[in-house]
C-alpha positions in Angstrom: 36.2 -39.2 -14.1 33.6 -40.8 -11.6 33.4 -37.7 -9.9 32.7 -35.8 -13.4 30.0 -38.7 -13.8 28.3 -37.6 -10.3 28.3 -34.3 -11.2 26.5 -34.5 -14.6 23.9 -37.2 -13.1 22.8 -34.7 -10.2 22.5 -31.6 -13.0 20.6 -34.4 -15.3 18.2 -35.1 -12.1 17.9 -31.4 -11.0 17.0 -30.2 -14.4 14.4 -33.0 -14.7 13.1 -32.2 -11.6 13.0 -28.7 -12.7 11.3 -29.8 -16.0 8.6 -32.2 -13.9 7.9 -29.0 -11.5 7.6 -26.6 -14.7 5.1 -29.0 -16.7 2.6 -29.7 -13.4 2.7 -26.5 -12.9 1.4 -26.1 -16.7 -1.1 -28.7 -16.0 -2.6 -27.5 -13.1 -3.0 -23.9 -15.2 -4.6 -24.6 -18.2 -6.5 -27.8 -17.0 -9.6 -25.6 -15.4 -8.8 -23.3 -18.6 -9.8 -25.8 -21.2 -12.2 -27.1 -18.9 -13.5 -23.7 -18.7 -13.6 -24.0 -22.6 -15.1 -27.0 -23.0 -18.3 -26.8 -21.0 -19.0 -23.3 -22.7 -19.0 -25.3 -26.2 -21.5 -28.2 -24.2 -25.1 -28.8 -25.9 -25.7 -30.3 -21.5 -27.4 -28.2 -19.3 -26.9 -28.4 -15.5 -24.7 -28.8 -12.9 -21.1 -29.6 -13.1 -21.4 -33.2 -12.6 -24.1 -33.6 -15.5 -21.4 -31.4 -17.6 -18.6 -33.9 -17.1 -20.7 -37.0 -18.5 -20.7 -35.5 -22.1 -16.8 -35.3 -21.9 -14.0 -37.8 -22.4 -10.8 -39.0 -21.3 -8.6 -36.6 -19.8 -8.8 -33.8 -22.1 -12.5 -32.1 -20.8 -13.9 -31.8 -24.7 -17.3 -32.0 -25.4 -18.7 -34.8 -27.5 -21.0 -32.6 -29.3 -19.5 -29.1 -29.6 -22.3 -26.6 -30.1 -23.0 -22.1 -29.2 -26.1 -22.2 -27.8 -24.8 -21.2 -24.4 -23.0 -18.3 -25.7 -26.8 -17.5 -27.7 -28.7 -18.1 -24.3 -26.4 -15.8 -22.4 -27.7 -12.7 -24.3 -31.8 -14.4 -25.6 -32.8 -16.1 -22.0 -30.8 -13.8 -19.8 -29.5 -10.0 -19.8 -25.6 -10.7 -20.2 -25.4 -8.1 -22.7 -26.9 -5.8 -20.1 -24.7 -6.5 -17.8 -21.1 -6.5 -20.2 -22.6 -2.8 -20.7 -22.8 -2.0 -17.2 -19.3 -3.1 -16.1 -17.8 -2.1 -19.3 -18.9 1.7 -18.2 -17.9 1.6 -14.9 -14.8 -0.1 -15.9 -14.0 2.8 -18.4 -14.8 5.5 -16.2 -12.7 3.6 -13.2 -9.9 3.4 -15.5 -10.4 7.2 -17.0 -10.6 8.5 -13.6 -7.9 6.6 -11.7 -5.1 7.7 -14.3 -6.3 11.3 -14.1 -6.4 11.8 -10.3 -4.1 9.3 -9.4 -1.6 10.2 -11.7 -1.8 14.0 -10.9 -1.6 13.4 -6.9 1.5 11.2 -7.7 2.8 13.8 -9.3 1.7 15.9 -6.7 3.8 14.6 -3.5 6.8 12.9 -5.4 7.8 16.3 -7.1 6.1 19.2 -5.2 6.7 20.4 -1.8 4.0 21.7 0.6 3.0 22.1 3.5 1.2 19.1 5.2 3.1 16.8 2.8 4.1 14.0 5.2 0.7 14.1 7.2 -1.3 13.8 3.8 1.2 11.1 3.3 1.4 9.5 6.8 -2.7 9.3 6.1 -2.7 7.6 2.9 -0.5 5.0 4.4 -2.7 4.5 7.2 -5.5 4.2 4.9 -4.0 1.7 2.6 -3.9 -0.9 5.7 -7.7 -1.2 6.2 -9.6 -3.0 3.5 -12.4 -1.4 1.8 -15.1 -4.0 3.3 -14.8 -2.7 6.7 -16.6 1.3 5.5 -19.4 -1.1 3.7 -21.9 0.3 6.5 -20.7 3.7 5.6 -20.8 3.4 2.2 -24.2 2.2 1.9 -25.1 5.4 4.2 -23.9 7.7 2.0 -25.2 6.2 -1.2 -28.9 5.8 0.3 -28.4 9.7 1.9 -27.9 10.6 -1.3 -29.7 8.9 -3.3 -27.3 6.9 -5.2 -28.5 3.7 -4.9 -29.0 1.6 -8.3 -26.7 3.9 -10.1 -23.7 2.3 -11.6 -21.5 6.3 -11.8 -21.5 6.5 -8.5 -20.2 3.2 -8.0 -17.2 4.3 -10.3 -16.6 6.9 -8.5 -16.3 4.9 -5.5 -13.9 2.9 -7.3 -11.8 5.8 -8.4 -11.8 7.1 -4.8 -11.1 4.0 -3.5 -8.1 3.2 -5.1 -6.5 6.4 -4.0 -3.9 4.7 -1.5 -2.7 1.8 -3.3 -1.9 3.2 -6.7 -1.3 6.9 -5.5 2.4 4.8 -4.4 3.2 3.6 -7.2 2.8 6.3 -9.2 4.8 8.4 -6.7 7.4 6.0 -6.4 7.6 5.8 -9.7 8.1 9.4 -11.0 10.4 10.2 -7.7 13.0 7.7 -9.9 12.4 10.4 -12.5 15.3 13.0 -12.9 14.3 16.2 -10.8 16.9 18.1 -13.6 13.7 17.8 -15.9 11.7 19.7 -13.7 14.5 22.4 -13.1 15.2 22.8 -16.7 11.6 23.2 -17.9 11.0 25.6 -14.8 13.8 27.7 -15.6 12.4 28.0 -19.1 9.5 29.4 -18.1 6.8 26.4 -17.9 4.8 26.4 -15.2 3.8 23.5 -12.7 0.8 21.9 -15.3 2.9 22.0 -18.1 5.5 20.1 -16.1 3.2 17.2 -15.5 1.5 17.3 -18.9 4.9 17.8 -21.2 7.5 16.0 -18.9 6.0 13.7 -16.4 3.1 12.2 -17.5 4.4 11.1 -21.1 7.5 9.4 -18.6 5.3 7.9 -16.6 3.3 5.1 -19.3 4.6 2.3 -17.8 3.3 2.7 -14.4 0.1 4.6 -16.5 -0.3 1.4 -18.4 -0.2 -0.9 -15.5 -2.3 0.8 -13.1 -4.8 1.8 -15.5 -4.6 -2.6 -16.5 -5.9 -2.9 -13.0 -8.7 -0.5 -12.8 -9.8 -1.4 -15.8 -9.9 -5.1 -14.4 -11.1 -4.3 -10.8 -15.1 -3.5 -11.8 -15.3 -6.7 -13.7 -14.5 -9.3 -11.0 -16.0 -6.7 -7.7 -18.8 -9.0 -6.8 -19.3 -7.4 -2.9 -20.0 -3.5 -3.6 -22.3 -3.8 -7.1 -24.4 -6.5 -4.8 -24.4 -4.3 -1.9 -25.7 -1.0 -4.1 -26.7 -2.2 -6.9 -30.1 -3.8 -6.2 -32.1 -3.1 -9.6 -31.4 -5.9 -12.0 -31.4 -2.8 -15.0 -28.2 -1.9 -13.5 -26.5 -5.3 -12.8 -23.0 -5.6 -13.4 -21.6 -9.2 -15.1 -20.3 -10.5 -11.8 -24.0 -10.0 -10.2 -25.6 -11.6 -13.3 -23.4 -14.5 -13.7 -24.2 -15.2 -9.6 -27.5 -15.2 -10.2 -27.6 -17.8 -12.8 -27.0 -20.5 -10.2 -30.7 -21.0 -8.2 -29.5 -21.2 -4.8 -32.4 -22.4 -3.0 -33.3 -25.5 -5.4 -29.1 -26.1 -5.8 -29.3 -26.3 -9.5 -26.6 -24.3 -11.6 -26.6 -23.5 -15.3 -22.6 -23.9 -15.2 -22.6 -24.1 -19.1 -24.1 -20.3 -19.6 -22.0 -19.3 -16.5 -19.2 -20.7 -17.8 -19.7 -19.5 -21.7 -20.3 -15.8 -19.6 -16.8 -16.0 -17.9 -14.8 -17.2 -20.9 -16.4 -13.9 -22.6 -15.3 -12.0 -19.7 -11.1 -12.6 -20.9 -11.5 -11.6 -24.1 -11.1 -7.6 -23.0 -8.5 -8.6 -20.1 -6.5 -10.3 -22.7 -6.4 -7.8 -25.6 -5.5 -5.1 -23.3 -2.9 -7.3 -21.2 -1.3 -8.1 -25.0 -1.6 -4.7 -26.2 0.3 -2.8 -23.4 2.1 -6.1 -22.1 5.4 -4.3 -22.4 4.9 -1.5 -20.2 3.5 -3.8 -17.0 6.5 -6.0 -16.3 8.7 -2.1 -15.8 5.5 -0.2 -14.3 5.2 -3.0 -11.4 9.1 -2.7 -10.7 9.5 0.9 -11.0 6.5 1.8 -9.1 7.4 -0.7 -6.1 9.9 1.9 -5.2 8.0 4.4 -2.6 11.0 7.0 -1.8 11.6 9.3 0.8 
């Protein structure tokens, strides 16, 4: 009986603990969330400090709840501008990397060719140097060619950048696929297109979905290659504009319009993540699996 007792104390104290873990952890989440929140909805102007005097208590909540920063984002600045900008380049990033990424997944998980493993052995080789260290090459090209202050050539960066990280998971994912598909459709006469357009592709929208979620996603938060090529403020992107609401040299901040520009920023991420939520939990565990 007193050893019963023991027992149901420590899974009492371990599921407490467990509870106390879970609900910090909460805490710590949503806190800069509504704090986010509340100093997009206050009438203050200013720095971050001067934002936290028209709150109170715990809960950061604005005495006076007004939408005047949300009306200043798009009167005294060019927000709506910039949401255009990166909502192109985000589109076209997204269009692009499910066509050609999808089609060279296709193309080494199911095809055999010669040169296979080397163009594979490369893409690995690629995957392990990040992007920043080409940025003196990149800007090259751009200014050789005259792309500078063009935001389609910066998607197409994008799309061509993204080749060795998500070219894996879409060929891990379809080499899970049943190779009988591809032996029963040839055998009926289709040919190597209509293989990937019938049979693989419609398969493959769970890894679809959840790589397109991130290239959709990438162009909005890219702060390094927009402000590296994109120099005319006609072709900012939203992660340029919202930097340069903070004056720098005088250390003043307009954190309410900033933050009133970020909170605008989820509303796409979050009806897309709710929309094709189902297909991202089996398109990241699928895909994680790179084969032979």
């Amino acid at each position: 009986m007193e050893r019963q007792l023991k027992l149901n104390f420590k899974n009492i104290l371990l599921s407490a603990l467990v509870y106390l873990e879970l609900i910090i952890l909460v805490i710590l989440v949503l806190y800069p969330v509504l704090w986010l929140i509340g100093s997009s909805l206050s009438p203050i102007r200013g720095t971050p400090g001067s934002v936290t005097q028209d709150t109170f208590g715990f809960l950061p909540i604005p005495r006076n709840l007004t939408l005047d920063n949300f009306r200043r984002l798009f009167d005294e600045h060019d927000y709506g501008l910039w949401f255009r900008n990166s909502l192109i380049i985000a589109v076209l990033n997204t269009i692009g990397t499910i066509t050609v990424h999808t089609f060279m997944g296709f193309v080494f998980a199911r095809l055999k060719f010669r040169g296979r493993k080397m163009g594979l052995l490369t893409i690995m080789i690629l995957q392990m140097f990040p992007s920043f260290l080409a940025l003196t090459a990149i800007y090259v090209v751009f200014l050789t060619f005259g792309w500078l202050d063009s935001i389609y050539p910066l998607a197409l960066l994008y799309i061509g950048g993204g080749i060795p990280g998500t070219m894996w998971l879409m060929r891990g994912y379809m080499l899970n696929l049943p190779k009988s598909l591809d032996e029963a459709a040839y055998m009926d006469g289709a040919t190597k297109m209509q293989v990937f357009t019938k049979i693989i592709f419609p398969l493959s929208t769970p890894i679809i979905a959840f790589v397109g979620f991130g290239a959709f996603m990438g162009p909005w938060m890219d702060f390094i290659m927009p402000r590296l090529l994109l120099r005319d403020s006609a072709n900012h992107t939203i992660a340029i504009g919202l930097f340069n609401l903070a004056d720098h040299g005088a250390g003043t901040w307009d954190i309410t319009a900033f933050t009133a520009g970020a909170l605008i920023i989820a509303i796409p991420f979050t009806a897309v993540f709710f929309l094709f939520q189902r297909y991202f939990v089996l398109g990241a565990a699928a895909g994680a699996n790179k084969g032979e």
